[in-house]
C-alpha positions as CSV (number, residue, x, y, z in Angstrom):
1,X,85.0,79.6,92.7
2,X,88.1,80.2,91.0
3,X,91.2,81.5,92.8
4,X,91.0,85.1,91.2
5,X,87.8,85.1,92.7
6,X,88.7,84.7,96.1
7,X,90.3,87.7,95.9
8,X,86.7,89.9,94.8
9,X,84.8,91.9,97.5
10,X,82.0,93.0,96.0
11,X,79.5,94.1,98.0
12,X,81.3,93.9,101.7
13,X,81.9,97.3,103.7
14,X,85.1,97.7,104.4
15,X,86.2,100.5,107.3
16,X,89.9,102.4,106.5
17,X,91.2,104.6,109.4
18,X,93.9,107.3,108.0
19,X,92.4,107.2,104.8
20,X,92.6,110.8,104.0
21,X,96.3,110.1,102.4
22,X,99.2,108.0,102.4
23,X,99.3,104.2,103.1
24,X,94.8,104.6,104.0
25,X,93.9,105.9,101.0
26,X,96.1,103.5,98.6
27,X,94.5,100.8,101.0
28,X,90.8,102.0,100.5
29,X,91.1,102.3,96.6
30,X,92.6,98.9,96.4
31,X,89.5,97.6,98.6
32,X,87.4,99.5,96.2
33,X,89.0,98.0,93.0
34,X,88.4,94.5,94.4
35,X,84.7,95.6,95.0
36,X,84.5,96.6,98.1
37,X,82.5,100.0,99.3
38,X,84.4,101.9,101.7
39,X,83.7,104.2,104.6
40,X,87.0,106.5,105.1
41,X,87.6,108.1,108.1
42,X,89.8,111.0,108.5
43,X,91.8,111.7,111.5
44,X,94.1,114.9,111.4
45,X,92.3,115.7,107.5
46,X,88.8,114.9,106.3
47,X,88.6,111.8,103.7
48,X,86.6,113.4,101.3
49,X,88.7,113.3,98.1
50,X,89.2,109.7,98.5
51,X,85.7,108.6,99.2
52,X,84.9,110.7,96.4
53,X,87.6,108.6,94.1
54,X,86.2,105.4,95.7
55,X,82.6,106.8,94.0
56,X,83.7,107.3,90.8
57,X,84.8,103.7,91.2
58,X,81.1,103.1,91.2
59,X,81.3,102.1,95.0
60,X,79.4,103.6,97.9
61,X,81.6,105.2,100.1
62,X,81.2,108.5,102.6
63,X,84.2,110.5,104.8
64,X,84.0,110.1,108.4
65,X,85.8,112.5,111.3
66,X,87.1,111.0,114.3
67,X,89.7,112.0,116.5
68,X,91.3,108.7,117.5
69,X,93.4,110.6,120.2
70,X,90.4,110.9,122.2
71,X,89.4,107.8,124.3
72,X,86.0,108.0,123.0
73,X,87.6,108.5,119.6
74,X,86.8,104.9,118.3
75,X,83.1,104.7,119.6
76,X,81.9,107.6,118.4
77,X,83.6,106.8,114.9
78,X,82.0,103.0,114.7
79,X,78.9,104.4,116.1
80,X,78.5,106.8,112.8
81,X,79.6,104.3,110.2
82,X,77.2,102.1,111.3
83,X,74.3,104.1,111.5
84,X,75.7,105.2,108.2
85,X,76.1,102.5,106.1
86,X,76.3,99.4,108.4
87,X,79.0,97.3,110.4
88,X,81.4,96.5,108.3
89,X,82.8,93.4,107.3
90,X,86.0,94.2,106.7
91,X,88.6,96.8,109.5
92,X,91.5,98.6,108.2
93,X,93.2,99.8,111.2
94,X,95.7,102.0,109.3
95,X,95.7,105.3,111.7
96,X,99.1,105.9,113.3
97,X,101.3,108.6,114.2
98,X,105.0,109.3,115.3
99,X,106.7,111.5,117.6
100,X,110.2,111.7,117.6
101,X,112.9,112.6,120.3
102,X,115.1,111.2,122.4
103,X,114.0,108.3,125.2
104,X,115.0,110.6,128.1
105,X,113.7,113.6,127.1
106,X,110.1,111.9,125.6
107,X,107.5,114.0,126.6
108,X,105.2,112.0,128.7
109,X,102.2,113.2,126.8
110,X,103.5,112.9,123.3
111,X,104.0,109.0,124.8
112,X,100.2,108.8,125.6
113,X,98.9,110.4,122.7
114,X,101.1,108.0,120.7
115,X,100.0,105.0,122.1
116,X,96.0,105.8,122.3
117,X,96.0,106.6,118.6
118,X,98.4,103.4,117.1
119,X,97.3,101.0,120.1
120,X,94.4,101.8,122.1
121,X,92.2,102.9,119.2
122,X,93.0,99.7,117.2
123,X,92.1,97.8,119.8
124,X,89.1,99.5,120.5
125,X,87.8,99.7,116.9
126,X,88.8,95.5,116.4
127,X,86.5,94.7,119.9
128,X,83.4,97.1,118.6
129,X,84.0,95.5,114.7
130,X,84.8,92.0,115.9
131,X,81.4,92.0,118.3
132,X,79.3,92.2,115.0
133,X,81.8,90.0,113.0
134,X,81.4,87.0,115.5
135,X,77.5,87.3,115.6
136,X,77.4,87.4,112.0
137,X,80.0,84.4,111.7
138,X,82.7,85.9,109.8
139,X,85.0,88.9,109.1
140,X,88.5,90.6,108.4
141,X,90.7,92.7,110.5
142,X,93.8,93.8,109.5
143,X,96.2,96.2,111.3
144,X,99.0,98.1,110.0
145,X,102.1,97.3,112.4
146,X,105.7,98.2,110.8
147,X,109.2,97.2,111.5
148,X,109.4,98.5,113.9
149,X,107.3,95.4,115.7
150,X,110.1,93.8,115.0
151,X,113.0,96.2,115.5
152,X,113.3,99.1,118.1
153,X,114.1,102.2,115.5
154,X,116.0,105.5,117.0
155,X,114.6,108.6,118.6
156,X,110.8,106.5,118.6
157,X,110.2,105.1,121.6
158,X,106.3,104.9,122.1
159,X,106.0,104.4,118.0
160,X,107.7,101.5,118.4
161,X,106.4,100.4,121.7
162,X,103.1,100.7,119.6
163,X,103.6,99.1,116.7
164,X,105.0,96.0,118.6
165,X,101.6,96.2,120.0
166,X,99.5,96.3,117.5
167,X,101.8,93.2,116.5
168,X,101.2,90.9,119.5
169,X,97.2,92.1,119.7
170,X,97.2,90.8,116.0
171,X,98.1,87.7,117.6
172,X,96.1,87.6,120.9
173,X,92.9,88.3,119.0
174,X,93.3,85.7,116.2
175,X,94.0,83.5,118.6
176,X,90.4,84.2,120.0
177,X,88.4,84.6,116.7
178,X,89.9,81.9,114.4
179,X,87.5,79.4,115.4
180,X,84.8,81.8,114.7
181,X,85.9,82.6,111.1
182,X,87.1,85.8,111.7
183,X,90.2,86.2,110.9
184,X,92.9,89.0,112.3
185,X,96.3,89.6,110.5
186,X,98.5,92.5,109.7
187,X,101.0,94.1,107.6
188,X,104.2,95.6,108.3
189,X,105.3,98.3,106.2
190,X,109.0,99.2,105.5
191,X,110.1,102.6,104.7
192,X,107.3,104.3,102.2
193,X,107.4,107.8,100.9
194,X,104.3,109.1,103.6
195,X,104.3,111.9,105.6
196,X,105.3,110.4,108.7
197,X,109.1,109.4,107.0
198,X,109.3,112.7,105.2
199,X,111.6,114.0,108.0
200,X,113.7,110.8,107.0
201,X,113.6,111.5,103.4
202,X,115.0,114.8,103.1
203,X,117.5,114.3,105.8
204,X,120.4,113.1,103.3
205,X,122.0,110.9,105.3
206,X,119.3,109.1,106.9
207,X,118.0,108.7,103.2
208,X,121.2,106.7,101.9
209,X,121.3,104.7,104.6
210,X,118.3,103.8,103.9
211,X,118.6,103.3,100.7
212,X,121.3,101.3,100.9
213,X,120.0,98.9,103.3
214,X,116.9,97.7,101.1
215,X,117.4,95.7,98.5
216,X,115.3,96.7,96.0
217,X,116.9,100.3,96.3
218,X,113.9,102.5,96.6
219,X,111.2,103.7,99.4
220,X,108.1,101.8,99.0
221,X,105.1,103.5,97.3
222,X,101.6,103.6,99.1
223,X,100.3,101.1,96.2
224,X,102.5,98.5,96.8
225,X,100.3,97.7,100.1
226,X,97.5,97.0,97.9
227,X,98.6,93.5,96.6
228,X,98.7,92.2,100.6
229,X,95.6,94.7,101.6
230,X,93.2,93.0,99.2
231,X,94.4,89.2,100.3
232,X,94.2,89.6,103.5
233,X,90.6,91.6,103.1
234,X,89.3,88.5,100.7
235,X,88.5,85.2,100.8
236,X,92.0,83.9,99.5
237,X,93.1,84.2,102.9
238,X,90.3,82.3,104.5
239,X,93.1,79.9,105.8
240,X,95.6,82.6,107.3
241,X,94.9,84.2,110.5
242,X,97.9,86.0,113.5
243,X,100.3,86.9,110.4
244,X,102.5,89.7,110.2
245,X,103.1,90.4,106.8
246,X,105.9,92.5,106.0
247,X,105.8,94.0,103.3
248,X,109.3,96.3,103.2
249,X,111.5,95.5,99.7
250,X,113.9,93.0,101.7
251,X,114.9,95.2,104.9
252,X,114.1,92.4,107.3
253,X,116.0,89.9,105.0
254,X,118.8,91.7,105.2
C-alpha cells in the first residue's frame, strides 16, 4: 500500500456529531472525499444539506436528530445509526456548545447543559462505538477538544472545563484501546470563523487581539480541519493513538 493510500476510506462508516454546519460538516465532506460514507447527525439543526452534499459525492450518507443535551441523547442517536446503516468504524465527536458569562454569576444549569453535550455525550457515544470497535478489532475515534484544554479562556468556565475533558478522556481511553487497534485521538481547534466565536468576531477588539496573536494572521476556516480529520480517520495513523492535535495557525506557539 502506498502512503497516499493510507490515507483512503472507502467503504468505512464514519459518524459526525454537529454536522449540520461549521467545523462537522467540513469534517464529514473531508471523510467523504477520502471515501468514507457518513451518517450526520444534527443537534440544534437537521443535517440534511450536508448528507445530501456527501450523496452527490457518490457516498451513502442519511441526517440523524439527536439531542445530545439529554442524557439519553447519545443512545438513542447510536441506536438509529446503527439500525440505519451500521456501527461505524470511524466517531467524530464534533458536537459542542458555549455559554458565556462570568464564573460567579454562571448559571448552574447553563454549566450542566454545557458539560453533558461537550463531555458526557462524547463519552457516551466513544463507550457505545468503541464496544463494537473492540469486538470487531479495530477503529477510530476522534474528538474535537480546543485550546482551551490547554488554556482556561475568559467568561467560559464549563466550555473550558469541558474541553479539558474531552482532552484527558482522549487520553484515558487510548490508553485502554491501543492494544486493541482502536485508536483514540483528538484535535484542537484555534479560533475558526463558526458560530460559536461569532460573538468574538464582531466584537472589534476581541477580533484584533486575536488577530494579532496568531501568526498566520487570520481565523481558521472550517476546511482547514480536514487535512488532520482524514489522518487521524485513516490508516496513516495506525501508529498514533492519545494525541491532541492542535491545529490553531501558531496560537499555542506563541
Amino acid at each position: 500500500m502506498g502512503v497516499l493510500d493510507k490515507f483512503r476510506l472507502d467503504g468505512r462508516l464514519a459518524l459526525v456529531t454537529g454536522a449540520a454546519s461549521g467545523l462537522g460538516a467540513a469534517i464529514a465532506v473531508a471523510l467523504a472525499e477520502a471515501g468514507a460514507n457518513v451518517a450526520c447527525h444534527g443537534n440544534r439543526r437537521p443535517a440534511h444539506d450536508t448528507a445530501e452534499y456527501v450523496r452527490s459525492l457518490g457516498r451513502s450518507a442519511e441526517s440523524f436528530a439527536a439531542d445530545l443535551s439529554a442524557t439519553d441523547g447519545a443512545d438513542t442517536l447510536y441506536a438509529a445509526v446503527t439500525a440505519s446503516m451500521g456501527a461505524p468504524e470511524v466517531l467524530v465527536n464534533n458536537a459542542g456548545m458555549i455559554h458565556r458569562d462570568s464564573a460567579e454569576n454562571f448559571d448552574i444549569e447553563a454549566w450542566m447543559k454545557v458539560v453533558q453535550v461537550n463531555l458526557n455525550s462524547v463519552f457516551r457515544l466513544s463507550q457505545l462505538a468503541g464496544r463494537a470497535m473492540l469486538e470487531r478489532g479495530q477503529g477510530k475515534i476522534i474528538n474535537i477538544a480546543s485550546l482551551l484544554a490547554f488554556q482556561g479562556g475568559i467568561r467560559v468556565p464549563a466550555y473550558a472545563a469541558s474541553k479539558g475533558g474531552v482532552a484527558q478522556l482522549t487520553k484515558a481511553l487510548a490508553n485502554e484501546w491501543a492494544a486493541r487497534n482502536v485508536q483514540v485521538n483528538a484535535i484542537a481547534p484555534g479560533y475558526f470563523r463558526t458560530e460559536n466565536t461569532a460573538q468574538l468576531q464582531q466584537d472589534e477588539t476581541r477580533n484584533r487581539q486575536i488577530l494579532e496573536r496568531i501568526p498566520a494572521g487570520r481565523w481558521g476556516d472550517p476546511g482547514d480541519l480536514a487535512g488532520a480529520a482524514v489522518f487521524l480517520a485513516s490508516a496513516a495513523s495506525n501508529y498514533v493513538t492519545g494525541e491532541v492535535l492542535v491545529v490553531d495557525g501558531g496560537w499555542m506557539a506563541r
